[in-house]
C-alpha positions in Angstrom: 87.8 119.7 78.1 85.8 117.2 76.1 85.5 114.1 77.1 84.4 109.9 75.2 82.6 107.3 76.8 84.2 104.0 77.0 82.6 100.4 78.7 83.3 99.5 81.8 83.6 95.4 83.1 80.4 96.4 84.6 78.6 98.1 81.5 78.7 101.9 83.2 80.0 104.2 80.7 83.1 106.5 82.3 84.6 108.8 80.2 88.3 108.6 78.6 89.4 112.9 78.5 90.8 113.1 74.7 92.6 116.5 75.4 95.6 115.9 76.6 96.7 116.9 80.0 100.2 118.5 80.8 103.4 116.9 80.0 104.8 115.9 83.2 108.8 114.8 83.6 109.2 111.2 83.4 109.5 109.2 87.1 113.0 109.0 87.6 115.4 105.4 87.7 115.7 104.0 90.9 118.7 104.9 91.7 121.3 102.2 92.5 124.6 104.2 92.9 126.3 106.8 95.0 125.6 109.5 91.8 122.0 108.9 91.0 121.2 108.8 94.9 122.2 112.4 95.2 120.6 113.3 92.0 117.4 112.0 93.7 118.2 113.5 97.0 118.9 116.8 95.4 115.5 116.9 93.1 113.2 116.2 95.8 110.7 118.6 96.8 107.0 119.8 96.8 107.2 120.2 92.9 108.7 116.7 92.7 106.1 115.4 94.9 103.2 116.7 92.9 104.1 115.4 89.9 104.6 111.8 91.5 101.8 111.7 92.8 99.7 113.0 89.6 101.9 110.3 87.2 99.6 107.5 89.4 96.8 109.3 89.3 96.9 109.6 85.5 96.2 106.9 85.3 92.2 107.2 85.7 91.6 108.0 82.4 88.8 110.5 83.7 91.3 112.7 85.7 91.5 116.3 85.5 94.3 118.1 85.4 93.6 121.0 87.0 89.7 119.9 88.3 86.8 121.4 86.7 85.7 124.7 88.0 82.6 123.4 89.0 80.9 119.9 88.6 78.1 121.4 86.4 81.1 122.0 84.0 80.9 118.6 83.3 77.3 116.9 84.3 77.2 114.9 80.9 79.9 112.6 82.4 79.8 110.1 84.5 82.3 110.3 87.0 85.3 112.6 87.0 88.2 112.8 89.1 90.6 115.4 90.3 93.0 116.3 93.3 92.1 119.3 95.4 93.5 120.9 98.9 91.2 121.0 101.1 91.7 124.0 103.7 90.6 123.5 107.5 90.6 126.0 110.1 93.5 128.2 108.5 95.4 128.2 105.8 98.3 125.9 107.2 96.3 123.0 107.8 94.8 121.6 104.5 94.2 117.8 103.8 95.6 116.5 100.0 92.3 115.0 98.7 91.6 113.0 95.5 87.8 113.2 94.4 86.1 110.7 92.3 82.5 111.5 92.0 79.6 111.4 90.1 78.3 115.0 89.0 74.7 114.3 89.1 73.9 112.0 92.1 70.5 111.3 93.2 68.6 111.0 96.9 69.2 107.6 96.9 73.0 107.8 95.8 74.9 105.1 98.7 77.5 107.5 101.7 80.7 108.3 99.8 83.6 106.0 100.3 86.8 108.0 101.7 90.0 105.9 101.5 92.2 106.3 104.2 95.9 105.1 104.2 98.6 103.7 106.6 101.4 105.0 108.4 103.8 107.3 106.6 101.8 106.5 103.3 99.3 108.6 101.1 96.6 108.2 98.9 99.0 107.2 95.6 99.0 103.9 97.5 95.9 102.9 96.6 96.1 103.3 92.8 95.1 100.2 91.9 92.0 100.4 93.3 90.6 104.0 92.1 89.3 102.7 88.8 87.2 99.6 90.1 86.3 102.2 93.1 85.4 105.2 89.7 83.1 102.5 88.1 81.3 102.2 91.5 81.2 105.6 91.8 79.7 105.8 88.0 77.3 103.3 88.8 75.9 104.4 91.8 75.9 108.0 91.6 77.8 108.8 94.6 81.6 109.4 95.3 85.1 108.3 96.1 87.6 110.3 98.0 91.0 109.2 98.9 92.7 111.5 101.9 96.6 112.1 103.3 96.1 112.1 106.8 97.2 115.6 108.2 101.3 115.4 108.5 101.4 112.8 105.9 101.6 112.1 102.2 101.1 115.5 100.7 99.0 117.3 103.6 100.1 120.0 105.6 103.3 119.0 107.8 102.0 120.8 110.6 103.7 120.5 114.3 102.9 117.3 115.7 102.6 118.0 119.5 101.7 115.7 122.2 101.3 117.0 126.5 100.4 114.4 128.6 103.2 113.0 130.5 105.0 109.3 128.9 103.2 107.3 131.7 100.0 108.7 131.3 98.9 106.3 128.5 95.1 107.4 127.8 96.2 111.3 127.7 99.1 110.0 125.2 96.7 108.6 122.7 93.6 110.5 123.1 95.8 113.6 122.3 97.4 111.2 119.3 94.2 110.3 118.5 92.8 113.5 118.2 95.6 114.9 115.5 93.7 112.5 113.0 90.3 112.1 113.5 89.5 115.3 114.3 91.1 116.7 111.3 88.9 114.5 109.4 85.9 116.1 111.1 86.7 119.1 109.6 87.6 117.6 106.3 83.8 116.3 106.2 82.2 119.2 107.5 84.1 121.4 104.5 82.7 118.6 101.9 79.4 118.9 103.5 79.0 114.8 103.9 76.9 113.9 106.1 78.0 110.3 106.3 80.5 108.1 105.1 82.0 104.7 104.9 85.5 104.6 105.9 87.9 102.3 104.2 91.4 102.4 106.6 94.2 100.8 106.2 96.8 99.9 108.5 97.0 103.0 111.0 94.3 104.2 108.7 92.1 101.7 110.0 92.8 102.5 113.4 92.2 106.0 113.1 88.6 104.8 111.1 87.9 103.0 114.7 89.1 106.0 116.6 86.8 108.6 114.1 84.0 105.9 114.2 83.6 105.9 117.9 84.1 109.5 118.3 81.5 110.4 115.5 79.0 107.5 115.4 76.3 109.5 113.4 78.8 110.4 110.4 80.0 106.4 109.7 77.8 104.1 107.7 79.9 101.1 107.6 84.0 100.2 108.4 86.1 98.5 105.8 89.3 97.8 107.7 92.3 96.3 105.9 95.0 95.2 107.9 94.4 96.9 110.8 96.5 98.0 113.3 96.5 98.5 116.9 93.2 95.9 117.0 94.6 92.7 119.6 95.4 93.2 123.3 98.6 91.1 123.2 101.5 91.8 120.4 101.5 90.8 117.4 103.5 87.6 116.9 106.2 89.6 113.9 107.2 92.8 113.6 107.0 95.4 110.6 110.8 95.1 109.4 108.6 92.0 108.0 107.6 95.0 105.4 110.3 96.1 104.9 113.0 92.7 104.9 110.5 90.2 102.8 110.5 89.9 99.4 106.3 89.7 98.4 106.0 87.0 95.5 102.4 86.4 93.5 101.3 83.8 91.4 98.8 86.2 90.0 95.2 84.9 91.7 92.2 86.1 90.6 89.1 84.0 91.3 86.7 85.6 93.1 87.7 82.9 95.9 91.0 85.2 96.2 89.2 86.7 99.2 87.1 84.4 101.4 85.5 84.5 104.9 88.0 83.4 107.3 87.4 80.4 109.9 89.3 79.8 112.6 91.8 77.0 111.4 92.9 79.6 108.6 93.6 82.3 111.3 95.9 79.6 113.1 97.4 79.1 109.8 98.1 83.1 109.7 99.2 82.8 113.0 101.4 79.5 112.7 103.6 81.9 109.8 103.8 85.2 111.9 105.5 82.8 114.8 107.9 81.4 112.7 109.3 84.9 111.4 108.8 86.5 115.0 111.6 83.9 116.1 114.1 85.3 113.2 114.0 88.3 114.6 114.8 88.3 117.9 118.3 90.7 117.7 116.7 93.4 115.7 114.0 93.3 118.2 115.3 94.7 121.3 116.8 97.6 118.6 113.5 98.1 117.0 112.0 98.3 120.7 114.2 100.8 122.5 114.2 103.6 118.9 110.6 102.9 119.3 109.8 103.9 123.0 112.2 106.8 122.6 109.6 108.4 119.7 112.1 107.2 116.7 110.3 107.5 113.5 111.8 105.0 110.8 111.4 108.0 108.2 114.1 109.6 110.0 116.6 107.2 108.9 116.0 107.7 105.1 116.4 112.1 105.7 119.2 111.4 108.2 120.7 109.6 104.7 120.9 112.7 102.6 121.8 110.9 99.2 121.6 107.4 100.4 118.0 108.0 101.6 116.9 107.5 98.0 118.4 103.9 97.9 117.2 103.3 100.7 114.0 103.4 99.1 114.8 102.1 95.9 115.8 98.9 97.7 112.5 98.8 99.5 110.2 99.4 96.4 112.2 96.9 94.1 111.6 94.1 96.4 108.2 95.1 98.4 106.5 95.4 95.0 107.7 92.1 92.7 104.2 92.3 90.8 104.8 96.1 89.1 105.7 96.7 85.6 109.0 98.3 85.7 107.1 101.8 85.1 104.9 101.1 88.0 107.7 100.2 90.1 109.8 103.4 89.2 106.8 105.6 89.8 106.0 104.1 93.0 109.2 105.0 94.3 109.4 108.5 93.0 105.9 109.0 94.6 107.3 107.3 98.3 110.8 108.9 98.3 109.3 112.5 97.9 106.5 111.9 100.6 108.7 110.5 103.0 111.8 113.1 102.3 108.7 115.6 103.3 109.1 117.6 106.8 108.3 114.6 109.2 104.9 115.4 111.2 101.8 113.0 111.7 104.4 110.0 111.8 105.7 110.7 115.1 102.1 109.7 116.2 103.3 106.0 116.3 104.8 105.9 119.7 101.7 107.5 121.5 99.2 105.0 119.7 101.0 102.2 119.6 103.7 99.8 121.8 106.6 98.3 119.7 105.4 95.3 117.8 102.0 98.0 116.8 100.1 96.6 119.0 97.7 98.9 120.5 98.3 100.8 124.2 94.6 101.0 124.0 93.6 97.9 122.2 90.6 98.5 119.8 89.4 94.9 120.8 88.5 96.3 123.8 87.1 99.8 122.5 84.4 98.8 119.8 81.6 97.3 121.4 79.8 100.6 120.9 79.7 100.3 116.6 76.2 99.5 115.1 77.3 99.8 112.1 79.3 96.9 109.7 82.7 96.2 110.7 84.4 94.5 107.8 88.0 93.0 109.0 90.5 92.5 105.9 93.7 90.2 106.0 96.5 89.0 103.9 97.3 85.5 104.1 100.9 86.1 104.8 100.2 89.2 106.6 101.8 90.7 109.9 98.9 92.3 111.3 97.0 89.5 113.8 93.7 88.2 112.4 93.0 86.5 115.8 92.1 89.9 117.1 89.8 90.9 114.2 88.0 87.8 114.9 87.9 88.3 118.8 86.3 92.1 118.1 83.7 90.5 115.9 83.0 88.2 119.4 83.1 91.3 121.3 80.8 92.9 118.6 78.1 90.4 118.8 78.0 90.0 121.7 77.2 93.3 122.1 74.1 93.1 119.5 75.7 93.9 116.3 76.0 90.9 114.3 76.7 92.6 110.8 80.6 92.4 111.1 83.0 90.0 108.7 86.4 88.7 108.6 88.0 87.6 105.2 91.8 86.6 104.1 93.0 88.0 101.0 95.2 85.1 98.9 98.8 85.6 97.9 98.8 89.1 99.9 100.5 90.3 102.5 100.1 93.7 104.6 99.6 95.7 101.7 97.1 93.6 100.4 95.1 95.8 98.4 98.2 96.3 96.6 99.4 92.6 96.3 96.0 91.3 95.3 94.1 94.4 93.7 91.5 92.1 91.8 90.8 89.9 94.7 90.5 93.5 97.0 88.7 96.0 94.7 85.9 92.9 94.1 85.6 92.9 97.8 85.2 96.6 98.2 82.6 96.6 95.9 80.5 93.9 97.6 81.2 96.2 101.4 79.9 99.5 100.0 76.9 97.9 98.1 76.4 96.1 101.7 76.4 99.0 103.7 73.5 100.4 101.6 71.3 97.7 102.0 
């Protein structure tokens, strides 16, 4: 497949494919009514899911569709990218990865950045970062990769199986823990990388403090966006805040969009999350007693059948205001078919965190061991608690390692990276070119 150069904001040439790939089907309305829910329900599937998934990715205008046979097929590019499944121990357990990557890097090309998603998400998440994250990539002669967690997104939905008895706390999440990171072990041994940085978010970033700490020689640096599981209290709100809010944007994008934090703008963070935590008192004690009993909120949309699929079409009209109407209409095809998928890795939640996803084993507590860069992200009307980012950086330096950073993303809220993609993807940029030096 040939291939044109076209200028980047950055002056690196990446190449725009003029073949044409496939025809895919369209991404289906978001359906509204009784009909077009079971429609939906009915047309879900691994097919479906594919093709969701591929209509984001399409939009790199350097995908390939299938990947290249080998990188020397195309060495006069670039970057390219192209989705793969990567097999582990037997063919059962495979993690969905996206590749961007140069296909000539150099001895001193900067550790790959693998992106890492939430709970119950995948990689499609992240779309409006890949092309920023491709020029990088260009630029730098090194790579990108974007992963669905084993049990999630379009990995293997593989038994999720935890022993250790409900009380014992430390078995419950070092066997949780394990399901992830040491998945990703493998995943890094089968792309022969010898190190990485690790850009989690959410439950993503958890499991980057979890892999970090368990593999110290194979992380270069942390990029943590919105983590979870971090403080040693609860978090002042709870996640229906994700799910109930409507997320507005006045379209920010000074380079100021993303600034260190001080202390009177966590207070400010804080201040919000205790005004919506009491609204929410009733739903509460519900949320808390499904949660304890191992409820997973994905349940609720299969339970539906052919309401599941407004379910979601609620959910992704008003958690994503700033979309185009086509973004918004692929973005739901691409959530509804993950999360009608057999459920798997997001039955983890209960083990790893209490209700209110605050850790059983806080991370504040865990990650005085990193020498490496610990880079805290937040929204400024987030519901994740930037209080304990900024008392693991404490805990951090106090412990020698004085490289670590806390910033808050404007007009964005636990999906930042999605609410305020410019303000993010500059960020990004600046944490992997940090790492190196």
């Amino acid at each position: 497949m040939s291939a044109t150069a076209t200028a980047t904001a950055n002056n690196t040439a990446v190449p725009s494919l003029t073949a044409p790939l496939k025809a895919l089907p369209p991404a289906r309305e978001i359906p509204l009514t009784f009909t077009a829910g079971i429609k939906s329900w009915w047309e879900a599937g691994t097919s479906a899911s594919a093709h969701a998934e591929e209509r984001l990715l399409r939009k790199l205008a350097y995908y390939r569709s299938p990947p290249p046979d080998s990188l020397s097929e195309v060495s006069d590019e670039p970057v390219v990218a192209y989705s793969t499944k990567v097999v582990l121990d037997d063919q059962k357990r495979y993690i969905n990865t996206l590749s961007i990557t140069s296909p000539s890097p150099c001895n001193s090309s900067p550790a790959p950045a693998v992106l890492l998603h939430g709970y119950g998400a995948g990689l499609g998440f992240f779309f409006k970062n890949f092309a920023t994250l491709g020029e990088w990539a260009a630029s730098r002669r090194s790579s990108v990769y974007a992963l669905d967690w084993l049990g999630m997104g379009r990995s293997a939905r593989v038994p999720f199986v935890v022993n250790a008895k409900r009380d014992d706390i430390p078995g419950r999440v070092s066997e949780a823990e394990a399901f992830f990171v040491d998945s990703l072990e493998e995943w890094r041994e089968k792309m022969k990388l010898e190190k990485m940085t690790l850009v989690g978010h959410s439950l993503g970033a958890y499991m980057s403090v979890a892999y970090a700490l368990k593999y110290p020689a194979r992380v270069s640096s942390l990029v943590l966006l919105s983590p979870a599981g971090v403080p040693g209290d609860p978090n002042t709100t709870v996640p229906s805040r994700e799910i109930t809010d409507d997320q507005t944007s006045d379209g920010y994008v000074s380079v100021d969009d993303a600034q260190l934090a001080t202390k009177a703008k966590v207070e400010e963070i804080k201040s919000e999350q205790r005004n919506q935590g009491r609204r929410q008192g009733r739903f509460w004690k519900l949320f808390t007693y499904l949660w304890e009993e191992g409820w997973s909120p994905f349940q609720v949309v299969r339970s539906a059948m052919w309401y599941g699929p407004i379910l979601v079409g609620k959910y992704s009209a008003r958690r994503f205001p700033g979309f185009t109407e086509e973004e918004t209409r692929e973005m739901h095809d691409y959530i509804l078919n993950i999360t009608l998928a057999k459920g798997s890795g997001e039955y983890c939640i209960s083990h790893v965190l209490a209700p209110g996803a605050h850790a059983r084993m806080p991370l504040v507590d865990r990650m005085a061991p990193l020498k490496i860069p610990v880079t805290f992200v937040y929204g400024d009307s987030d519901w994740m608690d930037p209080e304990g980012g900024a008392k693991a950086i404490e805990n951090l330096a106090a412990a020698g390692n004085t490289q670590s950073k806390l910033y808050s993303v404007k007009n964005a809220g636990h999906h930042l990276y999605l609410d305020n993609p410019t303000a993010v993807n500059r960020l990004l940029v600046n944490e992997l070119d940090r790492a190196q030096r």
